[in-house]
PDB file with SEQRES, HELIX, SHEET and CRYST1 records, atoms N, CA, C and O in Angstrom:
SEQRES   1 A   63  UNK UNK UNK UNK UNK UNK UNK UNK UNK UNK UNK UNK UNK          
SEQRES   2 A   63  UNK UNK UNK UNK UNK UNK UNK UNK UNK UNK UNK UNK UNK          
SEQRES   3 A   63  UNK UNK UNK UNK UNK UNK UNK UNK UNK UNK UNK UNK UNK          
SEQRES   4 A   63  UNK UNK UNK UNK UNK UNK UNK UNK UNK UNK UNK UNK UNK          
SEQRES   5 A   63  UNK UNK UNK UNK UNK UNK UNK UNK UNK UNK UNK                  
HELIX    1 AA1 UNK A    3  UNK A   12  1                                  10    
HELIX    2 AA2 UNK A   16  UNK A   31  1                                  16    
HELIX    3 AA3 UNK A   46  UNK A   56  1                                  11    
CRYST1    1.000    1.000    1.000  90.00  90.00  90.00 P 1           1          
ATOM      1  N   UNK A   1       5.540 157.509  85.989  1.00  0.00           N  
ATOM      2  CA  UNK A   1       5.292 158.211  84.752  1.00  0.00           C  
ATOM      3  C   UNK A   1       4.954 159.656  85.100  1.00  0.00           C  
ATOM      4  O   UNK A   1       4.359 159.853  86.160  1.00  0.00           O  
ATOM      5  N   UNK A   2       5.232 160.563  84.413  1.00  0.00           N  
ATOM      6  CA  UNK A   2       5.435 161.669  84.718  1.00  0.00           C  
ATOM      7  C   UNK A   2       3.781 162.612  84.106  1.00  0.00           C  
ATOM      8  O   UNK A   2       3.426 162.472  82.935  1.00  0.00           O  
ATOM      9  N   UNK A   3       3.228 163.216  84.772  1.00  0.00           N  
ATOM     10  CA  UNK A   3       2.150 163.560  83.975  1.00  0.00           C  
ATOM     11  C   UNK A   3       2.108 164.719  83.099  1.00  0.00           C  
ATOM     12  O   UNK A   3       1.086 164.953  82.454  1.00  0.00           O  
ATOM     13  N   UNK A   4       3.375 165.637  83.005  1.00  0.00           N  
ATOM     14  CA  UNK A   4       3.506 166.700  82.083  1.00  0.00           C  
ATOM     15  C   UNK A   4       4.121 166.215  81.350  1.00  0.00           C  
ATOM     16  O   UNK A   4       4.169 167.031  80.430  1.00  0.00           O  
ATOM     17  N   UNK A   5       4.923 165.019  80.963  1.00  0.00           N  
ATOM     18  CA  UNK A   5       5.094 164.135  79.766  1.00  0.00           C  
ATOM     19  C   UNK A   5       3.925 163.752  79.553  1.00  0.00           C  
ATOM     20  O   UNK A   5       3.492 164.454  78.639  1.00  0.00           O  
ATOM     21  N   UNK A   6       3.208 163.072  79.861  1.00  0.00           N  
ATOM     22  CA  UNK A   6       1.885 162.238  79.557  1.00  0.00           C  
ATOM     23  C   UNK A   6       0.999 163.510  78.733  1.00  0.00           C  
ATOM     24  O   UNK A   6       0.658 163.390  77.556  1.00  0.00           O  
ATOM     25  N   UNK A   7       0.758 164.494  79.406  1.00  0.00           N  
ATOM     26  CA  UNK A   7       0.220 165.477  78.569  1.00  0.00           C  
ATOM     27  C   UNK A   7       0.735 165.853  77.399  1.00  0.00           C  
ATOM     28  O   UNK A   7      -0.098 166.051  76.515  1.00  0.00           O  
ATOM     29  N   UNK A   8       1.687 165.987  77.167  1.00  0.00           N  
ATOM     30  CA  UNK A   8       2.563 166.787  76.044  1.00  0.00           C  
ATOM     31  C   UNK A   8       2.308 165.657  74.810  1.00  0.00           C  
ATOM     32  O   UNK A   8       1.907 166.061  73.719  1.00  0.00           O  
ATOM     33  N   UNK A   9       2.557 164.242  75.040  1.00  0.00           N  
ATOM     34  CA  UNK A   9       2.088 162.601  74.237  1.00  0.00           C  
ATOM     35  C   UNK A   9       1.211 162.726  73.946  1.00  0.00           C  
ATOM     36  O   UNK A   9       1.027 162.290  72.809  1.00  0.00           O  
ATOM     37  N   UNK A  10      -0.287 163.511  74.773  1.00  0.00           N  
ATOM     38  CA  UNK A  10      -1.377 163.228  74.285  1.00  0.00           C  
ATOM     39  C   UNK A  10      -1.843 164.298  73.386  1.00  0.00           C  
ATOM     40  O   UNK A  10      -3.029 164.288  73.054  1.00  0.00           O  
ATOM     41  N   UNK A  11      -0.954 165.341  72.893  1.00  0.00           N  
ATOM     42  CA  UNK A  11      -1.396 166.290  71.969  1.00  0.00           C  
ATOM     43  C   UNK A  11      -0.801 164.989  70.368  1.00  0.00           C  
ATOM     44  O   UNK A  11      -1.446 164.933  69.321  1.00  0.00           O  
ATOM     45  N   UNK A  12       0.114 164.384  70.556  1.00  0.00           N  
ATOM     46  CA  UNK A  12       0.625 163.617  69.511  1.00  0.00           C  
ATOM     47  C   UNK A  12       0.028 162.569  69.277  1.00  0.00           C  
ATOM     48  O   UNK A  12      -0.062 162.271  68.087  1.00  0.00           O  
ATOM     49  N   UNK A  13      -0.443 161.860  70.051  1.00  0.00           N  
ATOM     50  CA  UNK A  13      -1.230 160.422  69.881  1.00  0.00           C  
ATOM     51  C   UNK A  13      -2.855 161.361  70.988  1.00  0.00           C  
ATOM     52  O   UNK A  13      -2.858 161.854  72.116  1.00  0.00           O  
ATOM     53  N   UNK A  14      -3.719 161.249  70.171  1.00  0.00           N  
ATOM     54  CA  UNK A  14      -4.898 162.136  70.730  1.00  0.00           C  
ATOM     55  C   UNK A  14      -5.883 160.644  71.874  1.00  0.00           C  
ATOM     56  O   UNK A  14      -6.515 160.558  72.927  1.00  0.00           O  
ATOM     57  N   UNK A  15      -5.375 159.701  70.655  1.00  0.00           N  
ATOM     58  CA  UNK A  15      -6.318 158.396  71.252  1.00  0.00           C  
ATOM     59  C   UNK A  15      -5.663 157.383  72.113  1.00  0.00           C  
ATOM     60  O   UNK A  15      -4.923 156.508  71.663  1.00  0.00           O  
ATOM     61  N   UNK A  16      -6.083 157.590  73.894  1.00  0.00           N  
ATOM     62  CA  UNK A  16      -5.590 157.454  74.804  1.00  0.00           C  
ATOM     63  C   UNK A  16      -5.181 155.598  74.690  1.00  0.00           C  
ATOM     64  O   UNK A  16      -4.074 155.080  74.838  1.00  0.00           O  
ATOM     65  N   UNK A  17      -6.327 155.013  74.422  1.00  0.00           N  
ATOM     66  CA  UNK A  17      -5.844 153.399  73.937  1.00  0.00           C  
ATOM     67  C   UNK A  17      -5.007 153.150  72.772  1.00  0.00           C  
ATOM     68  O   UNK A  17      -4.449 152.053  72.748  1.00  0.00           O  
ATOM     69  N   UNK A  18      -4.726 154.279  71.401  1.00  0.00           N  
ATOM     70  CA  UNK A  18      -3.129 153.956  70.874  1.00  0.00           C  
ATOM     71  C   UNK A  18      -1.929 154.233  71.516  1.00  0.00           C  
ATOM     72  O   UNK A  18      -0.843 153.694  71.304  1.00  0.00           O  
ATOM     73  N   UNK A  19      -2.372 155.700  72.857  1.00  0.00           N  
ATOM     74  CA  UNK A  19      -0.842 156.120  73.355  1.00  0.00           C  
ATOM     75  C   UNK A  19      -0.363 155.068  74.787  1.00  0.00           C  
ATOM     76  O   UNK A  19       0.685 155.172  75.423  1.00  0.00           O  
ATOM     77  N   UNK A  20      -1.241 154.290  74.972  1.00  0.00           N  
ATOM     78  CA  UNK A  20      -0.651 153.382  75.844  1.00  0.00           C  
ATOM     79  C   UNK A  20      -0.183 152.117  75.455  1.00  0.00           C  
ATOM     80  O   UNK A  20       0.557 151.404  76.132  1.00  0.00           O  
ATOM     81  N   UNK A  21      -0.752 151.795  74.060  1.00  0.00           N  
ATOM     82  CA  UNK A  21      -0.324 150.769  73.077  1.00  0.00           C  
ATOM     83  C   UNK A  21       1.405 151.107  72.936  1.00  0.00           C  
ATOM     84  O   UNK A  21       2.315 150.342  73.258  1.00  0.00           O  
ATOM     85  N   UNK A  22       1.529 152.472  72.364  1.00  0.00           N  
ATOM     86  CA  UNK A  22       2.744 152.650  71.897  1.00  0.00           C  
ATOM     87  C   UNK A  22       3.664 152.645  72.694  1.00  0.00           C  
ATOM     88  O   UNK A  22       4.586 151.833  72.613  1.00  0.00           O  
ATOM     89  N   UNK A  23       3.581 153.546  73.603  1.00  0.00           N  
ATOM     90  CA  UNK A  23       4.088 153.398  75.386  1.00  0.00           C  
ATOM     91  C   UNK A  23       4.539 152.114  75.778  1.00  0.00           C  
ATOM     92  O   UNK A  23       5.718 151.964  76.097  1.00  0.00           O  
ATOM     93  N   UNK A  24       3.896 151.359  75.789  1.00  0.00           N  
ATOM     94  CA  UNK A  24       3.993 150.071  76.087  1.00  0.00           C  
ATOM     95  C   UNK A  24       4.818 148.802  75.627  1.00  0.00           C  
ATOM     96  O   UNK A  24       5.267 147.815  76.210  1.00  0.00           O  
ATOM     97  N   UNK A  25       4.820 149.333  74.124  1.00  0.00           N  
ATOM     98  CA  UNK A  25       5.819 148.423  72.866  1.00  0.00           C  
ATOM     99  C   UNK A  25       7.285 148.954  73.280  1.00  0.00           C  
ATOM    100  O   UNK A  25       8.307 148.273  73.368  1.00  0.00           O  
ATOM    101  N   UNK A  26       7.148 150.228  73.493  1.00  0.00           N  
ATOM    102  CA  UNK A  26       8.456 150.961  73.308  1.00  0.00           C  
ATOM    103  C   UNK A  26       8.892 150.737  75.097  1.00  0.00           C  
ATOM    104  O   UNK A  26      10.002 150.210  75.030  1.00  0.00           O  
ATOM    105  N   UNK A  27       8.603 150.862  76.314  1.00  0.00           N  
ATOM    106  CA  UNK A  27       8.585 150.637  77.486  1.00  0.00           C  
ATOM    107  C   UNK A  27       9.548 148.727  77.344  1.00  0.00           C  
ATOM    108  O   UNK A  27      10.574 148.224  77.802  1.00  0.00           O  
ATOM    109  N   UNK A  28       8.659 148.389  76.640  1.00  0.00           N  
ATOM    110  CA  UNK A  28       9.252 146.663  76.502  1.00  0.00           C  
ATOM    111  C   UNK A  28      10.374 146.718  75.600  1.00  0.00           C  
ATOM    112  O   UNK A  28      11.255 146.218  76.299  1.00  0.00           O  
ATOM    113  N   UNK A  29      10.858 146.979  74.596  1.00  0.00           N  
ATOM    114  CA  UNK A  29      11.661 147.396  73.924  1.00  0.00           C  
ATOM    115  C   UNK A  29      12.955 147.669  74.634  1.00  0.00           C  
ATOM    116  O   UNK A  29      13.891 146.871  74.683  1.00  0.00           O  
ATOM    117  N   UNK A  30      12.925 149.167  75.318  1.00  0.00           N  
ATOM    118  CA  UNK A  30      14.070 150.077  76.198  1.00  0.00           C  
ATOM    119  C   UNK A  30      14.443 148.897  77.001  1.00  0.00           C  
ATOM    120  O   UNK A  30      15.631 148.579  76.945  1.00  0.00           O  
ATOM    121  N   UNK A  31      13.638 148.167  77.757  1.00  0.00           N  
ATOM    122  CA  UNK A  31      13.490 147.349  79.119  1.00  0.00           C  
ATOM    123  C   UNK A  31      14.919 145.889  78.572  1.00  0.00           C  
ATOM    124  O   UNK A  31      15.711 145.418  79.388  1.00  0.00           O  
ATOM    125  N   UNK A  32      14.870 145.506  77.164  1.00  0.00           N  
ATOM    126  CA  UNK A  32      15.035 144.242  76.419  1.00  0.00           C  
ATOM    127  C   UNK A  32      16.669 144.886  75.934  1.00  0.00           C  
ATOM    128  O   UNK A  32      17.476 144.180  75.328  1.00  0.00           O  
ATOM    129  N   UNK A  33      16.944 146.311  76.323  1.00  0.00           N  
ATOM    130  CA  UNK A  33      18.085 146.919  75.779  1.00  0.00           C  
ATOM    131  C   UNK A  33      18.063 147.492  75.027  1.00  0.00           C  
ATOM    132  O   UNK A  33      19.247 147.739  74.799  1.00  0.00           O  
ATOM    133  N   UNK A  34      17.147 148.260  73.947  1.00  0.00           N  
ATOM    134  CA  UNK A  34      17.108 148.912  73.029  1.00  0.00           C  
ATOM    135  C   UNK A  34      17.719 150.055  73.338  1.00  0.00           C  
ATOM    136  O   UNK A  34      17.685 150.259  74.551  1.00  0.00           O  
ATOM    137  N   UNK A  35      18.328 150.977  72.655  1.00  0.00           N  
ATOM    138  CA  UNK A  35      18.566 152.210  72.704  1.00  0.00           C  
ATOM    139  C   UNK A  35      17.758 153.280  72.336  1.00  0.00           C  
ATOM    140  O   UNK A  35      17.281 153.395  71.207  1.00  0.00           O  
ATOM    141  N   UNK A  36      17.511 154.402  73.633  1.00  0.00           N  
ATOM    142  CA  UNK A  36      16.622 155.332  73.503  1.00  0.00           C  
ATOM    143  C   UNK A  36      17.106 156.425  72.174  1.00  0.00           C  
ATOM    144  O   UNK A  36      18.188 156.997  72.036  1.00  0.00           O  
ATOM    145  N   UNK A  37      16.064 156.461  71.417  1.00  0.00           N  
ATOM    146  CA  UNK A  37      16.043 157.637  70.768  1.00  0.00           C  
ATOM    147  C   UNK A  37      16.190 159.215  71.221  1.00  0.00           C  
ATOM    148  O   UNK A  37      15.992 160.102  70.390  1.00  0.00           O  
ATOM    149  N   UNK A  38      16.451 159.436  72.216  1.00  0.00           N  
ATOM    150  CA  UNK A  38      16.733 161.150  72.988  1.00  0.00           C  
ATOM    151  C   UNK A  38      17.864 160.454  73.747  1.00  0.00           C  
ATOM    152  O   UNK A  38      18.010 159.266  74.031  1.00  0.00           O  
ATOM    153  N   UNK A  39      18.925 161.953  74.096  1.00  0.00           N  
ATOM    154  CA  UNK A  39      19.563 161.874  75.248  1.00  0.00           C  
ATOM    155  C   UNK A  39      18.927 162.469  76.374  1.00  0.00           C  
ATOM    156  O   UNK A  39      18.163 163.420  76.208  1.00  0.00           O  
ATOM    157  N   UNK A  40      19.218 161.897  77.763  1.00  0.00           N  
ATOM    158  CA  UNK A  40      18.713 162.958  78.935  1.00  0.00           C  
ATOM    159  C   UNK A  40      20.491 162.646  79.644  1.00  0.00           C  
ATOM    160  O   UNK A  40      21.462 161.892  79.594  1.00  0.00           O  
ATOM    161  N   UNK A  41      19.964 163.814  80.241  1.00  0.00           N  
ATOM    162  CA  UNK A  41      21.553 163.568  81.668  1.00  0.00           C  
ATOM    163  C   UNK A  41      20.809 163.168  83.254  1.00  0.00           C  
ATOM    164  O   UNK A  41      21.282 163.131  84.390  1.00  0.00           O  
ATOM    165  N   UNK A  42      19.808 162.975  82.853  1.00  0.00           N  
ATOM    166  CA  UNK A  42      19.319 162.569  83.962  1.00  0.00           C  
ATOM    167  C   UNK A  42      18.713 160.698  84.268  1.00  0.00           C  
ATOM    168  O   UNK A  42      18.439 159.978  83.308  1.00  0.00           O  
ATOM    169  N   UNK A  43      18.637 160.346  85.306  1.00  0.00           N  
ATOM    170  CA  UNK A  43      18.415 158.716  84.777  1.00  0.00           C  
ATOM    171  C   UNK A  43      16.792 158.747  84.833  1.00  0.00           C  
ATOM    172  O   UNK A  43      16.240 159.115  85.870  1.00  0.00           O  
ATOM    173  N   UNK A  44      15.943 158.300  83.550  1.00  0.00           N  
ATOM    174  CA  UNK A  44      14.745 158.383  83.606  1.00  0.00           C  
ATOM    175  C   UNK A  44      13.845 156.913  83.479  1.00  0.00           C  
ATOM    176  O   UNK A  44      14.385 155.970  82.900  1.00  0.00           O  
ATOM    177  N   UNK A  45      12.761 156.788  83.916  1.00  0.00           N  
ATOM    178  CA  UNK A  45      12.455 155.566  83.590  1.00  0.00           C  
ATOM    179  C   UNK A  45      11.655 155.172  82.177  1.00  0.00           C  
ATOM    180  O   UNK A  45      11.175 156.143  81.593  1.00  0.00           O  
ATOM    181  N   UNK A  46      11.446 153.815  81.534  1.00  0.00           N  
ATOM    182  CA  UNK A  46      11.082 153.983  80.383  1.00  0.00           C  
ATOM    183  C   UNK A  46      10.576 153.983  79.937  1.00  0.00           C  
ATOM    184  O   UNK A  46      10.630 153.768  78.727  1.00  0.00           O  
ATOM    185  N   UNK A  47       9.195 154.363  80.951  1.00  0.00           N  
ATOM    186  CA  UNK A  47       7.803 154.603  80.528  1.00  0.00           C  
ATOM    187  C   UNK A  47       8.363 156.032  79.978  1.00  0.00           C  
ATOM    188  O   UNK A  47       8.170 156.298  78.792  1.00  0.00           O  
ATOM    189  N   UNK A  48       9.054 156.961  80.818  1.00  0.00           N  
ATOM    190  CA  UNK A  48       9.574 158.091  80.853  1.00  0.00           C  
ATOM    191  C   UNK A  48      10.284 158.682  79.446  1.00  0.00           C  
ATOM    192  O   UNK A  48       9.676 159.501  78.756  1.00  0.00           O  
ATOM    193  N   UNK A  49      11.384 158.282  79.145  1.00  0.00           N  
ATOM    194  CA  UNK A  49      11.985 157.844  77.841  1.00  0.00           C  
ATOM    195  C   UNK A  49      11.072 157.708  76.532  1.00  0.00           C  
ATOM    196  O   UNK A  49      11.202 158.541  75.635  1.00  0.00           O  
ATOM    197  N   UNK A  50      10.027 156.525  76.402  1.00  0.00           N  
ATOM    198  CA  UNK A  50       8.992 156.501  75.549  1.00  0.00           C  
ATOM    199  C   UNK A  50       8.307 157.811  75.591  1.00  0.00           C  
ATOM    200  O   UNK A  50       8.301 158.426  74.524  1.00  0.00           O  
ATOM    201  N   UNK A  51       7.734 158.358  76.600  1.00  0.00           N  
ATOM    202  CA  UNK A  51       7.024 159.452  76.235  1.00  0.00           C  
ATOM    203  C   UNK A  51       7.467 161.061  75.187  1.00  0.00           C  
ATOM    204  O   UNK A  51       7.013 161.870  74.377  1.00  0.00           O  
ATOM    205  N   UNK A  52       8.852 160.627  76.099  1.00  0.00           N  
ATOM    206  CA  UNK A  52       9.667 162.149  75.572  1.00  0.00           C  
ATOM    207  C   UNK A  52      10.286 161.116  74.063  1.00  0.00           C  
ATOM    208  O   UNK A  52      11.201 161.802  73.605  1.00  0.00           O  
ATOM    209  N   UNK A  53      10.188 160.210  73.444  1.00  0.00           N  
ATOM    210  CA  UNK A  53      10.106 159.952  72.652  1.00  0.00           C  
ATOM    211  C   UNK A  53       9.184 160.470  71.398  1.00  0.00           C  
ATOM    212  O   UNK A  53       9.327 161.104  70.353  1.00  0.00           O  
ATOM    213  N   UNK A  54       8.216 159.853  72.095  1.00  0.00           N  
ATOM    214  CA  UNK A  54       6.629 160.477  71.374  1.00  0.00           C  
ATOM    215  C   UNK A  54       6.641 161.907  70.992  1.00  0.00           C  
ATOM    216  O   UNK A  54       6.458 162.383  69.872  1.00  0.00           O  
ATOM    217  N   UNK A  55       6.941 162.643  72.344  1.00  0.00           N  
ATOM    218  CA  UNK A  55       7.071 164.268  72.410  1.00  0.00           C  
ATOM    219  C   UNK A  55       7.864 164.830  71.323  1.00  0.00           C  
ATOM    220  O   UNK A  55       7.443 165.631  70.488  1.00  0.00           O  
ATOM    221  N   UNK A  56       9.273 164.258  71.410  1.00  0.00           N  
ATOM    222  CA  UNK A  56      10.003 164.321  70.071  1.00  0.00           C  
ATOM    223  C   UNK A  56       9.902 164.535  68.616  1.00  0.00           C  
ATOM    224  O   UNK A  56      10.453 165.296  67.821  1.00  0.00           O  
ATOM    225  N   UNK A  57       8.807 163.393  68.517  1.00  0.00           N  
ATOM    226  CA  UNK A  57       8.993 163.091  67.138  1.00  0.00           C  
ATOM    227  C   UNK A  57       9.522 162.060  66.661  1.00  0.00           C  
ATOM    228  O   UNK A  57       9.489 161.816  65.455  1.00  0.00           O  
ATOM    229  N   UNK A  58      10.291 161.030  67.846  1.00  0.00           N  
ATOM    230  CA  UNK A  58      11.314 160.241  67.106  1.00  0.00           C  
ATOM    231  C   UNK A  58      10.448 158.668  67.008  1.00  0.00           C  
ATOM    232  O   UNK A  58      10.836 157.770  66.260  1.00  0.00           O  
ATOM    233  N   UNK A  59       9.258 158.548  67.883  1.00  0.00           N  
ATOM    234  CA  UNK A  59       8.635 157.853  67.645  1.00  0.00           C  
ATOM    235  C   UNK A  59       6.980 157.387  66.548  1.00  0.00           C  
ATOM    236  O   UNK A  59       5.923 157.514  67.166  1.00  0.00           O  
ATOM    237  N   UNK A  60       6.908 157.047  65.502  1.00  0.00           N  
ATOM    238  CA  UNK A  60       5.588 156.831  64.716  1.00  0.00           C  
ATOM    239  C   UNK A  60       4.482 155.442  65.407  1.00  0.00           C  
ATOM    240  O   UNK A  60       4.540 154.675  66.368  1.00  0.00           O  
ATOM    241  N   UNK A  61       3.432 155.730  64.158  1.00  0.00           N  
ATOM    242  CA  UNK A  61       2.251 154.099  64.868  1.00  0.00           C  
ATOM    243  C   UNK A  61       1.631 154.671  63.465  1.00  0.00           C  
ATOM    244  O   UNK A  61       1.590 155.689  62.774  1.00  0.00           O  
ATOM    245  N   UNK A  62       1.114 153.121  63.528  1.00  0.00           N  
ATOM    246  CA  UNK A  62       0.276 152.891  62.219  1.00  0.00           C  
ATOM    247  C   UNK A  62      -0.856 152.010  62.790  1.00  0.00           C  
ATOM    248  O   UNK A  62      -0.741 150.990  63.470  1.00  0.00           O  
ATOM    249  N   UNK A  63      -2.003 152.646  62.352  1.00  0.00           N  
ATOM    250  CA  UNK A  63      -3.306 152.048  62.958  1.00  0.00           C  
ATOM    251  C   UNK A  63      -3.733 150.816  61.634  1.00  0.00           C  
ATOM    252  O   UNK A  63      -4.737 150.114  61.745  1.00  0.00           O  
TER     253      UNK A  63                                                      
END                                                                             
């Protein structure tokens, strides 16, 4: 996991036990075949993917 992704997630999800919740759903998800919401040209992993998800925008959570 990359930690200047991890930073950039935590301006979006502030509360470190929802952003590993979400991380985590979406990590299992990608893993099961889902299709990532961003393109990269690079091969990333999907903890990786989820984050720049988050970063995006393309991912929500409901407490």
């Amino acid at each position: 996991m990359r930690d200047d992704y991890l930073k950039e997630a935590q301006k979006k999800i502030p509360d470190a036990n929802v952003l590993v919740n979400v991380v985590a759903r979406r990590t299992t998800q990608l893993r099961h075949g889902a299709t990532p919401l961003i393109e990269s040209l690079e091969v990333q992993a999907p903890e990786d993917i989820a984050l720049r998800e988050i970063i995006d925008g393309k991912l929500s959570y409901e407490l």
